[in-house]
C-alpha positions as CSV (number, residue, x, y, z in Angstrom):
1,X,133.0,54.2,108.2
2,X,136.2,56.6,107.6
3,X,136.1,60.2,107.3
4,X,137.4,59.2,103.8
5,X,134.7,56.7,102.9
6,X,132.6,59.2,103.7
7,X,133.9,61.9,101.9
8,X,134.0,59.6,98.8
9,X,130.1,59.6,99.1
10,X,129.5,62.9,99.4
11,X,131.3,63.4,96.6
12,X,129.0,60.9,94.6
13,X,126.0,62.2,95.9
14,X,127.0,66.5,95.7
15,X,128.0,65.6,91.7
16,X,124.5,63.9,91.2
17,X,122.9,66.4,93.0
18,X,124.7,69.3,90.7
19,X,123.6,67.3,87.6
20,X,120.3,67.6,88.2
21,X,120.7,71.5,89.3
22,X,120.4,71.1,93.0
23,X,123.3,73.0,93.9
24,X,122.1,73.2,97.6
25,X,123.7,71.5,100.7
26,X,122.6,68.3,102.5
27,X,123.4,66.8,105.9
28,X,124.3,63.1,106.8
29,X,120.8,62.7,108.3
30,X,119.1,64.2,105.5
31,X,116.6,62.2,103.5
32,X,118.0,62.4,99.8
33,X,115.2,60.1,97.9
34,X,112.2,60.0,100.2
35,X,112.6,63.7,99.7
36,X,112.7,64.1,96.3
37,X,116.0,65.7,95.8
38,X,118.0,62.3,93.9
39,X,115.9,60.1,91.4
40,X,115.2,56.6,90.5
41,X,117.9,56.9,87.9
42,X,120.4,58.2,90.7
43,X,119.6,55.5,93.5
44,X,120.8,53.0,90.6
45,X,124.0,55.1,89.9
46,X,124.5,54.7,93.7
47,X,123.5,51.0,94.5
48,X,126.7,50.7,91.7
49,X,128.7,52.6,93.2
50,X,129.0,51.2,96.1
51,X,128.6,48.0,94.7
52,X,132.0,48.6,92.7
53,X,133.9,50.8,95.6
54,X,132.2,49.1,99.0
55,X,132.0,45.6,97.4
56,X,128.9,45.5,98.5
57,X,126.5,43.3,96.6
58,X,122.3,44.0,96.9
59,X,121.2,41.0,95.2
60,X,122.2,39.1,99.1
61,X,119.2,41.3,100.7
62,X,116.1,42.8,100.5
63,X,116.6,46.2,99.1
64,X,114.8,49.4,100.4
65,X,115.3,52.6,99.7
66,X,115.8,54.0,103.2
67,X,119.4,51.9,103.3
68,X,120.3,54.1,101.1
69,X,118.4,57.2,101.6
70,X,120.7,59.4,103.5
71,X,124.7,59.4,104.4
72,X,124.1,57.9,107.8
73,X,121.8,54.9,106.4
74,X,124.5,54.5,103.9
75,X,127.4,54.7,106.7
76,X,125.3,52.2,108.7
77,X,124.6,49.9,106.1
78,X,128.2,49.2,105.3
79,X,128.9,49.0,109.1
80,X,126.3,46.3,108.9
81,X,127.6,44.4,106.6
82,X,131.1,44.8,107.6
83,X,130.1,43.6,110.9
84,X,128.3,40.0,109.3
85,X,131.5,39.3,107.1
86,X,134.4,40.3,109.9
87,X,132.4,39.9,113.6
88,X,134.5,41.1,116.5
């Protein structure tokens, strides 16, 4: 995934985070729902956004939480997926 791609979800995920009043920092690696710090409410806000700016659609695959649970599971996810549509 691009620095930019990147950057767009961190973005998503530091303005959620603010919402809620976690002002705090959080690492690619770092568990986001597992831990408590996003919500239900959030991880739906986030399956859509990266439905709408990834083109990404869940309904092909069993969802989980952990593909979306941190920036690296999201970065890998959509290198995943990338990968099935475009193979090398």
């Amino acid at each position: 995934m691009s620095e930019e791609t990147k950057n767009s979800i961190r973005t998503f995920i530091r303005e959620a985070m603010q919402k809620s009043g976690d002002h705090g920092t959080f690492g690619d690696h770092e568990s986001l729902f597992s831990s408590g710090r996003l919500d239900s409410l959030t991880m739906m806000n986030l399956v859509m956004f990266l439905e709408s700016n990834f083109s990404i659609d869940f309904s092909k695959f069993e969802f989980d939480v952990d593909l979306v649970d941190s920036i690296h599971a999201i970065d890998l996810l959509i290198k995943n997926l990338n990968e099935s549509i475009c193979p090398l």
